[in-house]
N, C-alpha and C positions, 0 to 999 in steps of 0.2 A: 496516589489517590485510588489507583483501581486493584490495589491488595487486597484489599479488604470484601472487595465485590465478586463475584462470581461472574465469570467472565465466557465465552463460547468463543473457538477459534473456527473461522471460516474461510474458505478459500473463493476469493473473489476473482473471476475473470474481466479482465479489461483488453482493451485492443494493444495493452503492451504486455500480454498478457498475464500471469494468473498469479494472484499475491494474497498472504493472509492477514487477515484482520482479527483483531480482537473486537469483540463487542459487549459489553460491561452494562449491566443495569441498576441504576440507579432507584428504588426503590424512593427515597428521603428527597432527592431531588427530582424526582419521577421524569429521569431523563436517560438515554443509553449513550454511554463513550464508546467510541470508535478511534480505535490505536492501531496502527500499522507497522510490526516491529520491522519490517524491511527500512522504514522512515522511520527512526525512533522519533524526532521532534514534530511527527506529525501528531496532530488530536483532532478532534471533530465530535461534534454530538446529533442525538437528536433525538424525538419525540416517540415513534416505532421503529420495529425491527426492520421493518421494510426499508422505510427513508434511512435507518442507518447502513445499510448494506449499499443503498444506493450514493451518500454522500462517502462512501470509504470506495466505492468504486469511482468517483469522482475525484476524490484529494490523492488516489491513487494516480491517475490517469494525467494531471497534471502535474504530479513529484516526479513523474515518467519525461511529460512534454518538457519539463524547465532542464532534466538531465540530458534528455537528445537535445535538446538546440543549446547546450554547452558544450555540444561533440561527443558525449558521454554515452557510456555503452551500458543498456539498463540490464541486468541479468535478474529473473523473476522469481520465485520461490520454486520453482519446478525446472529451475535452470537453463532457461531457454535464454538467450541472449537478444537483445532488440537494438538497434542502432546499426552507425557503420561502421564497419573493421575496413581499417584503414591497416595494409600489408606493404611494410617496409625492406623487411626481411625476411625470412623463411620462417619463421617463429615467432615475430614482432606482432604486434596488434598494440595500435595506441585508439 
């Protein structure tokens, strides 16, 4: 759906921290998609630029919270790692 649209990639910081978004404007539908290729099956829209920066920092922020409380270690577009390393052996991290 967002081929065909012209799209701005932007780097959103969150408190897990910093992830890119795309933001797509809908001209026809006079709406902006908000895509998070770190979460490909995330989507989101919304009405300005503003609100969509803000709800891609929001669906961010929870894609982050549901992967740490499944133990999960989020690593951000800038490669920073968030969670806990759990150190089993010298080199291990689960």
């Amino acid at each position: 759906m967002l081929n065909h649209m012209k799209s701005t990639k932007l780097l959103i910081q969150t408190r897990y921290g910093s992830f890119f978004a795309k933001i797509a404007h809908s001209v026809r539908d006079e709406v902006y998609y908000v895509t998070i290729p770190t979460f490909p099956d995330v989507m989101t829209e919304a009405r300005t630029v503003t609100e969509a920066k803000k709800y891609a920092k929001e669906v961010i922020e929870l894609q982050c919270l549901a992967a740490l409380a499944e133990g999960k270690i989020v690593i951000d577009d800038t490669h920073h790692a968030h969670g806990k390393l759990v150190r089993s052996g010298p080199l291990a991290v689960a």
